[in-house]
N, C-alpha and C positions, 0 to 999 in steps of 0.2 A: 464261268463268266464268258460272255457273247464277246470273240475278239474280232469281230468284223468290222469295216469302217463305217463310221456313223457321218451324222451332217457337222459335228462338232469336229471331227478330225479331218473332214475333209474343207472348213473352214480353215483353220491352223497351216494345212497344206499348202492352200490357198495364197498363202500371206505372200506377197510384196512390199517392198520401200518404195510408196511413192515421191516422186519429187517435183511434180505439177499437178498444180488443183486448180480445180474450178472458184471461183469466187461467191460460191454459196456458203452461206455462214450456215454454222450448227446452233440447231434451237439451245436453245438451254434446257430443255427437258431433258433432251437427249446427252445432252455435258451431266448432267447430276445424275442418268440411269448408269453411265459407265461409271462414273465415280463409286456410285453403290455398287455395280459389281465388282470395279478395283476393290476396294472395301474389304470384300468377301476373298481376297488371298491370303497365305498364310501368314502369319504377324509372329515372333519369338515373342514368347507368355504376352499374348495379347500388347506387347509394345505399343505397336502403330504408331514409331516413328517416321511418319512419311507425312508430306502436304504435296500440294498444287496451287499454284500461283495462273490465273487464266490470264493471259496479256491480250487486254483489246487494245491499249493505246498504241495508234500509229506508228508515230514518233517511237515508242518505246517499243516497237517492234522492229522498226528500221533501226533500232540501233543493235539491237540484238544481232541481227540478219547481218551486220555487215561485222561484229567482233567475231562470228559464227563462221566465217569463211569467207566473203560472203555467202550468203545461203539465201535468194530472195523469196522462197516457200516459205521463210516463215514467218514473210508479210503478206502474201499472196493466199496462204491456206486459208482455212476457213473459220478455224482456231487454233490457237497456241498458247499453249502451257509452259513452263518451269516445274519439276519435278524435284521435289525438293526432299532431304534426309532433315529430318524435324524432330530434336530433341525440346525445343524451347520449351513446350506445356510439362517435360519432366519435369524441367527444371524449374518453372513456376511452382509446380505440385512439392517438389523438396523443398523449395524457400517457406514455403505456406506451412509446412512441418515443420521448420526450421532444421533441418538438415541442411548440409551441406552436399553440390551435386558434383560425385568424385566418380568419374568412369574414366577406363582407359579407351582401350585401339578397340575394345569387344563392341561397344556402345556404339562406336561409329561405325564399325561394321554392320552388327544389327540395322541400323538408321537405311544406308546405303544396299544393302539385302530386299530389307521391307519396303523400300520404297520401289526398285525394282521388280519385286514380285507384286507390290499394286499397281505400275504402271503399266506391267504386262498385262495382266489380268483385266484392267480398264482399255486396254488396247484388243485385247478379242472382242470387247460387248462394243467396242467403236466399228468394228468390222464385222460385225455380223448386222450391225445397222447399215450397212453398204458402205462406208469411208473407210477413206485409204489412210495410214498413218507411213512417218518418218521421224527417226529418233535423232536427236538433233547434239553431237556429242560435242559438235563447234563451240557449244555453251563455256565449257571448261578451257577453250581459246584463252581468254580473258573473264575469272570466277572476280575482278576485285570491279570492273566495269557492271558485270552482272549482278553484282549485288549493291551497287549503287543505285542503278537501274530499278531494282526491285525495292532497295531499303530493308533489308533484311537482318532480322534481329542476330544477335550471339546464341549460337546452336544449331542457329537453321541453315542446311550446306545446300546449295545448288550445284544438283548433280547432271541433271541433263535438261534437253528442250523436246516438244512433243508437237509435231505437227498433226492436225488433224481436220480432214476436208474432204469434199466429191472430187477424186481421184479425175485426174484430166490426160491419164496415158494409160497406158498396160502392157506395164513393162513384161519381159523375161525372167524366169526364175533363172536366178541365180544359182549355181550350183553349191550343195552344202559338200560337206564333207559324209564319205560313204559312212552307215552307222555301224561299220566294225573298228571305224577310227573311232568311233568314239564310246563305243558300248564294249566293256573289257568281263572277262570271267576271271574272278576271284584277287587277277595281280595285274597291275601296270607291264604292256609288253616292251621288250628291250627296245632301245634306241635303233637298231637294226630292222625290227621289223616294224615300229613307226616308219621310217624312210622308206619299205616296201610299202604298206598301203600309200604313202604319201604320192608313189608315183604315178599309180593310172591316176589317182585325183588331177592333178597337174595335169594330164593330160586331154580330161573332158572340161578343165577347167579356160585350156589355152583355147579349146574348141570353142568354150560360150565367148569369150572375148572378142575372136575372131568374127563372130556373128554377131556383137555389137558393133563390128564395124573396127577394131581397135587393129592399128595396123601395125604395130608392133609389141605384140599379146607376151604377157610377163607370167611364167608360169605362179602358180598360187605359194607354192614354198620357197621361191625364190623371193617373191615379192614381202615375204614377210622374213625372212632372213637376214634383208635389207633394212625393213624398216625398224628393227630393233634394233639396228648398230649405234643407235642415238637414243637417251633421254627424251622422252617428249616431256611438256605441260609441266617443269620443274617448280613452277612457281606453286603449284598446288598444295603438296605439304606446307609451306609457310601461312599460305590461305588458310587454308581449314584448320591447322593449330592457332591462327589470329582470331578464327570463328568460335573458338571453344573446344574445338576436338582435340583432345588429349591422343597422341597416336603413340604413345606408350606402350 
């Protein structure tokens, strides 16, 4: 097999989070060719628990944007989506057999997998069209807002937001994590030598901060050390058990 880099991995390389766009809208041709490529990701036995919700309305964008963080990209991009884990057509298809639709934690897992691997996969064929995207996690801020907003049946979970539009900066890549953090032979390495790779990380990572200008730069294991000392988003398990999700 040829392991050389191709234009496909050297798009992927590519990637940034944009967070300012231009206000040129996406045709709709171009929304239904990435959707078909989303499409084409993997699905567990053909599921394809997943949809999309495209939000034009203004109004129903400004309110998204401000339960979001605010986040005004994603009244400003060029489209915006909702990303949804979409059980609802199973469950029509059982009622119609007169079954009864009994899944536990596995079902919503699937849902929440599959739709992520379709969003990905519709976000390379968005970006290889020239647009910049931004995943928009602020959604899950407020899931009982957002699905007012949307009117959303029982099953169907809103898991994230998807901005997408002609990119209006160029940003810096961000630094990832080196790929021996995360690419292991045969066993999971001990807690000891995670915290050795963890540290030159931290260290190129305090550097990209500083060249964002950030004037008191928080190394990357620090930073998330912190932010787990607290529960986020508690409200969500009650949500999505009120939606249908058995998380059993």
């Amino acid at each position: 097999m040829n392991d050389t880099r191709n234009d496909v991995i050297d798009l992927l390389l590519r990637h940034r989070s944009i967070r300012k766009f231009r206000s040129d809208p996406v045709p709709d041709e171009h929304v239904r060719l990435a959707v078909e490529a989303g499409q084409m990701a993997s699905t567990s036995s053909a599921v394809q628990a997943y949809s999309l919700i495209r939000v034009r309305d203004r109004a129903t964008r400004e309110a998204i944007a401000e339960l979001a963080g605010p986040q005004p990209k994603v009244v400003e991009c060029g489209a915006f989506f909702v990303i949804l884990g979409d059980t609802r057509r199973h469950r029509i298809a059982a009622a119609r057999e007169g079954n009864a639709y009994d899944q536990r934690l596995e079902s919503f897992l699937v849902a929440a997998i599959d739709a992520s691997l379709f969003a990905e996969k519709m976000v390379i064929a968005f970006e290889s069209m020239g647009y910049g995207i931004c995943y928009i996690g602020g959604l899950r801020n407020d899931t009982e807002r957002a699905d007012e907003l949307l009117e959303l049946p029982e099953g169907v979970y809103p898991l994230f937001g998807l901005c997408v539009g002609v990119p209006d900066e160029s940003p810096s890549r961000r630094p990832r994590l080196p790929v021996e953090s995360v690419l292991f032979e045969e066993r999971y390495p001990s807690d000891e030598a995670v915290l050795h790779q963890l540290a030159s990380y931290d260290e190129g990572y305090v550097e990209y901060l500083k060249a964002r200008g950030v004037e008191t730069p928080v190394a990357w294991s620090v930073q998330r050390g912190r932010a787990y000392a607290e529960p986020k988003r508690t409200h969500l398990g009650p949500y999505y058990r009120g939606k249908g999700a058995d998380l059993r």
